[in-house]
N, CA and C atoms as an extended XYZ file, in Angstrom:
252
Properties=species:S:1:pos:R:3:atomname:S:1:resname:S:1:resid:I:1 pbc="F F F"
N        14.239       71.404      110.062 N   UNK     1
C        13.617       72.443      109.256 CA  UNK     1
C        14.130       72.308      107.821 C   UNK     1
N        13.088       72.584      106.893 N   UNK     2
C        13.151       72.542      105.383 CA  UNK     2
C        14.365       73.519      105.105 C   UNK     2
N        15.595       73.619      104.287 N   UNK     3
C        15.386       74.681      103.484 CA  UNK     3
C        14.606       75.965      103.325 C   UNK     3
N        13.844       75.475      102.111 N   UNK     4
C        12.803       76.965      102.191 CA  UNK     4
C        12.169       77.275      103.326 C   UNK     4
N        11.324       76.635      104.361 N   UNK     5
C        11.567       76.927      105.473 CA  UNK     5
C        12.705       78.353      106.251 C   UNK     5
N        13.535       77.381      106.228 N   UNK     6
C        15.122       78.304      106.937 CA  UNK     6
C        15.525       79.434      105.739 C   UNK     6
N        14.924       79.416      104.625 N   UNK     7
C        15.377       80.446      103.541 CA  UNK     7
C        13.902       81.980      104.442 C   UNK     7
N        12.707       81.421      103.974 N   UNK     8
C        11.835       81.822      104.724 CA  UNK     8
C        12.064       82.486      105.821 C   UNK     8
N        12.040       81.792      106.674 N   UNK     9
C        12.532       82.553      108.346 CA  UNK     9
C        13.756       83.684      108.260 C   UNK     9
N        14.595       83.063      107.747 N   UNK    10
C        15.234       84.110      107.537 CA  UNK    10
C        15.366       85.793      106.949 C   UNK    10
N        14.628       85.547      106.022 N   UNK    11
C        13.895       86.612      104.619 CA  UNK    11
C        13.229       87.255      106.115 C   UNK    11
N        11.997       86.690      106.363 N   UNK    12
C        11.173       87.407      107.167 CA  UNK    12
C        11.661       88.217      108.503 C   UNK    12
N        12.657       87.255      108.750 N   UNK    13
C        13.449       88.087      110.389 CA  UNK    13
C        14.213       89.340      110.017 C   UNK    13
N        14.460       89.435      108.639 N   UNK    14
C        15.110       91.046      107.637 CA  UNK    14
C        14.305       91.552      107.286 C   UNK    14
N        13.065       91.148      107.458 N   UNK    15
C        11.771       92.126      106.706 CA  UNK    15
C        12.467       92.288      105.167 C   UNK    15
N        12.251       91.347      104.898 N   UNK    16
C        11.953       91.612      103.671 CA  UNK    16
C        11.653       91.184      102.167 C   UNK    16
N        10.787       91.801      101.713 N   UNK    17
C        10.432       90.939      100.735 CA  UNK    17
C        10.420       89.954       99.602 C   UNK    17
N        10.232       89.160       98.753 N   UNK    18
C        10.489       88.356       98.439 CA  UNK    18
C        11.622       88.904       96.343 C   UNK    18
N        11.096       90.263       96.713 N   UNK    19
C        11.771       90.802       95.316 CA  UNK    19
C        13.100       90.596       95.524 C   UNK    19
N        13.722       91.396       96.716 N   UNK    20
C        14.718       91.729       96.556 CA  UNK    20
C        15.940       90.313       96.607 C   UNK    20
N        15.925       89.449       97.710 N   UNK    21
C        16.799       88.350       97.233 CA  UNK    21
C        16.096       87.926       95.887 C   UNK    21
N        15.137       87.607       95.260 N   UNK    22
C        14.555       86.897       93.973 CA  UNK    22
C        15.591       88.271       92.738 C   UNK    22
N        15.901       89.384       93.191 N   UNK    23
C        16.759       90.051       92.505 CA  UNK    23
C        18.011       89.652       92.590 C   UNK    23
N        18.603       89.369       93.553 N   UNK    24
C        20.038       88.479       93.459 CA  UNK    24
C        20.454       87.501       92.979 C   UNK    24
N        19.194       86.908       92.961 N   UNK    25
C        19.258       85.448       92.579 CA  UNK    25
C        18.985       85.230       91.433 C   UNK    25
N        18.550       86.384       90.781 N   UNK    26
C        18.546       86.430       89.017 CA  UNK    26
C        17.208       85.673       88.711 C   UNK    26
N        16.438       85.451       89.909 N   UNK    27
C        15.219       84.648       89.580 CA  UNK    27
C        14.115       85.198       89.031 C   UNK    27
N        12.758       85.200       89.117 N   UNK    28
C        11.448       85.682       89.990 CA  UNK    28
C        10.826       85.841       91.055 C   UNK    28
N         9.998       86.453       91.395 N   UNK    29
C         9.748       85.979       93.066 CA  UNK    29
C         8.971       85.020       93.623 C   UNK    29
N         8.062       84.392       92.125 N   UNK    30
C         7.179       83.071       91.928 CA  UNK    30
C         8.125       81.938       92.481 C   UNK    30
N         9.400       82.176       91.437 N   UNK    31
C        10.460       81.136       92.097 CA  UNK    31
C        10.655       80.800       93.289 C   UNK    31
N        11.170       82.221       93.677 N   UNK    32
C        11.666       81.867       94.983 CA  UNK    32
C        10.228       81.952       95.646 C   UNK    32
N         9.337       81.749       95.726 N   UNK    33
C         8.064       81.884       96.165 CA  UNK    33
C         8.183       79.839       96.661 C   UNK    33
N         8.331       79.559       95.947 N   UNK    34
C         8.134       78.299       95.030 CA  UNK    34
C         9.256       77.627       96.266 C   UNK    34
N        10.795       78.048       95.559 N   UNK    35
C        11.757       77.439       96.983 CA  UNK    35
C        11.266       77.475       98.385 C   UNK    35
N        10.804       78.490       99.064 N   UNK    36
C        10.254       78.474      100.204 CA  UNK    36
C         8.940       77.428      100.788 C   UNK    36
N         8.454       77.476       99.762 N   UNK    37
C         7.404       76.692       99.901 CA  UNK    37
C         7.633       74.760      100.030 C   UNK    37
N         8.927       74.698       99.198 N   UNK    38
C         9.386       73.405       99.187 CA  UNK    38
C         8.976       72.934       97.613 C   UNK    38
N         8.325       73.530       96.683 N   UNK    39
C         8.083       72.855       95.315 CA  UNK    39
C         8.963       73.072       94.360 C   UNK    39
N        10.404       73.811       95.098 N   UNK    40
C        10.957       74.162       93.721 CA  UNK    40
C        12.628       73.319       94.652 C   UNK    40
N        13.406       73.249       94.226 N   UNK    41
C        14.826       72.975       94.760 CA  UNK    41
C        15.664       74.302       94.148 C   UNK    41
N        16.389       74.891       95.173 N   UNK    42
C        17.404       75.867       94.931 CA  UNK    42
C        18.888       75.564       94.153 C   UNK    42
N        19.119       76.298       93.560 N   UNK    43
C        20.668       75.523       93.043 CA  UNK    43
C        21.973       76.074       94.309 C   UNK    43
N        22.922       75.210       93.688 N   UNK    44
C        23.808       75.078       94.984 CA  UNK    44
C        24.390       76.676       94.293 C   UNK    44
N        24.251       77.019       93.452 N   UNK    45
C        25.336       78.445       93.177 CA  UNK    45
C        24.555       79.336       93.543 C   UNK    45
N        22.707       79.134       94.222 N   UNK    46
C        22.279       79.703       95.002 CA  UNK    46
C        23.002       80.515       96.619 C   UNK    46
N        23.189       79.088       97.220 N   UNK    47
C        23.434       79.183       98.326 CA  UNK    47
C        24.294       80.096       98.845 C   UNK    47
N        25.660       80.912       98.598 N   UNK    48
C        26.423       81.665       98.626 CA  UNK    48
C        25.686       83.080       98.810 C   UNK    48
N        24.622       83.333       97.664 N   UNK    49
C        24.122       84.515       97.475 CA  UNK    49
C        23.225       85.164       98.368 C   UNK    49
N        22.517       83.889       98.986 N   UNK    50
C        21.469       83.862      100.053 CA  UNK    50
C        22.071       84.248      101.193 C   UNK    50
N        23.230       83.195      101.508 N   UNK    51
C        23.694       83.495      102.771 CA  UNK    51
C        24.278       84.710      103.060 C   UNK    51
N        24.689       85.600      101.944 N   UNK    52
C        25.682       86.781      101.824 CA  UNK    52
C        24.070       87.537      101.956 C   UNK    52
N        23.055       87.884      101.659 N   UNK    53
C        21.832       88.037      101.436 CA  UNK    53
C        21.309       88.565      102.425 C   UNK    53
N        21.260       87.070      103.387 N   UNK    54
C        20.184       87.168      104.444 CA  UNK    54
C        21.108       87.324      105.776 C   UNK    54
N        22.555       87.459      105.406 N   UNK    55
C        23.215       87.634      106.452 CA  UNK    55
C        23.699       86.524      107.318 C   UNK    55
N        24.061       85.350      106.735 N   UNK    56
C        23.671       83.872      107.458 CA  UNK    56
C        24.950       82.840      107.546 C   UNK    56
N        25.496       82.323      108.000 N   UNK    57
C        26.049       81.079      107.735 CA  UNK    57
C        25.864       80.128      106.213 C   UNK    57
N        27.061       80.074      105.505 N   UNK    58
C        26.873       79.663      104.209 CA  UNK    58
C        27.049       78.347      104.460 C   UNK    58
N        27.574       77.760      105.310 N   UNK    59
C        27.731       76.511      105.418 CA  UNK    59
C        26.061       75.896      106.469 C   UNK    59
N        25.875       76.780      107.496 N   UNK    60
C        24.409       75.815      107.542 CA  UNK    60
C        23.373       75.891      106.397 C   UNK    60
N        23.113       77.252      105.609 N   UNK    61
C        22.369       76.935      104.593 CA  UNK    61
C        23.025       75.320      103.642 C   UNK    61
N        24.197       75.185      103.572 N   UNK    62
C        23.916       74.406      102.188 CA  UNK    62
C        23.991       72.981      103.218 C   UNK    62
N        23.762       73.029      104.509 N   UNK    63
C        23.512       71.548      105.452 CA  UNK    63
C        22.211       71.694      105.252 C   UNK    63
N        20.949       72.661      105.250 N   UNK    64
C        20.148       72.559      105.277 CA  UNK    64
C        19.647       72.123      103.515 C   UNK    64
N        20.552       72.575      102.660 N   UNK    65
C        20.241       72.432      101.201 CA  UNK    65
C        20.585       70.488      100.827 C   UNK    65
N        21.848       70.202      101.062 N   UNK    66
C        21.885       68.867      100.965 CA  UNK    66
C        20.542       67.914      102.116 C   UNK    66
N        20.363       68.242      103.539 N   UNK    67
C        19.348       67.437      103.754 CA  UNK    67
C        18.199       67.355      102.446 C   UNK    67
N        17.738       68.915      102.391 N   UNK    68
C        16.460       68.438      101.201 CA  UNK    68
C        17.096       67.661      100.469 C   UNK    68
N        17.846       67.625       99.522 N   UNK    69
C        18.140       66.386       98.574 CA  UNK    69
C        18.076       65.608       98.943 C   UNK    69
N        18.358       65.306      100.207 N   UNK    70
C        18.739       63.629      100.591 CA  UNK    70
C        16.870       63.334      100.634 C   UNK    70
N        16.038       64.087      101.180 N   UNK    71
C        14.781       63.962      101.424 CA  UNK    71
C        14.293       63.575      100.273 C   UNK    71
N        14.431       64.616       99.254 N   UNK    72
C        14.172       64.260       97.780 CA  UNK    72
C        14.486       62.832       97.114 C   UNK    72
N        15.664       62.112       96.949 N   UNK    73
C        15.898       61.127       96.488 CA  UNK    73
C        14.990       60.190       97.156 C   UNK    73
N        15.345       60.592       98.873 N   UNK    74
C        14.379       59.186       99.018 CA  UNK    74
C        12.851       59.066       99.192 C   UNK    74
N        12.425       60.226       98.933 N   UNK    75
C        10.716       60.351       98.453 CA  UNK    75
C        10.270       59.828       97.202 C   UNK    75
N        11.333       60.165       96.485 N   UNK    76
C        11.313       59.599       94.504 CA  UNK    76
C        11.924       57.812       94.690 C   UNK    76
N        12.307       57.141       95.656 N   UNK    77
C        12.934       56.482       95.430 CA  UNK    77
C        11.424       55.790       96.471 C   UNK    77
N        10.876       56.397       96.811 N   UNK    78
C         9.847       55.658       97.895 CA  UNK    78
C        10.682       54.575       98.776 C   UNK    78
N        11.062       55.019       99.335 N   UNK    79
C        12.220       54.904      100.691 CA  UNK    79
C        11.562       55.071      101.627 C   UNK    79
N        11.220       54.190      103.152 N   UNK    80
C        10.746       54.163      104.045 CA  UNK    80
C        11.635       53.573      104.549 C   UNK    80
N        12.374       54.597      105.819 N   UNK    81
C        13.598       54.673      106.531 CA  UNK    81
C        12.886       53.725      107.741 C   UNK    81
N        11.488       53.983      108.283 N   UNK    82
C        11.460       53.129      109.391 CA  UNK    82
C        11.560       51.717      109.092 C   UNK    82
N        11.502       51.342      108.002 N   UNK    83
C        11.505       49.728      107.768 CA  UNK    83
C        12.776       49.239      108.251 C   UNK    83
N        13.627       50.096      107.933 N   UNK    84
C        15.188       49.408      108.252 CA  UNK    84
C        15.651       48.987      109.710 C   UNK    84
């Protein structure tokens, strides 16, 4: 599971809407609209706030935050893992 995904699921299993963490997070809610969706990347001084947030494990959020990166580099890097 994505990130925003697991940011997502989470938000929603608290009911609740997308203002109030996008208020913690000093963001918008376009933003974090945006993270969930997968078009935006979260910052790592995110992750703390979320997890304190949504009530969560701070350490699987930022396992779930480094996979996306790793996904990221190797999409930009056009990396095709089955070749190897």
């Amino acid at each position: 599971m994505r990130f925003g995904e697991k940011i997502r699921q989470l938000r929603e299993s608290k009911v609740l809407v997308l203002r109030k963490p996008a208020m913690l997070l000093d963001i918008d809610t376009a933003t974090l609209y945006k993270i969930e969706k997968g078009y935006r990347q979260a910052r790592l001084k995110h992750i703390q706030i979320l997890a304190n947030s949504l009530e969560t494990d701070e350490i699987g959020l930022k396992t779930h935050w480094i996979a996306d990166k790793i996904v990221q580099i190797l999409e930009e890097e056009d990396v095709n893992l089955l070749n190897y």
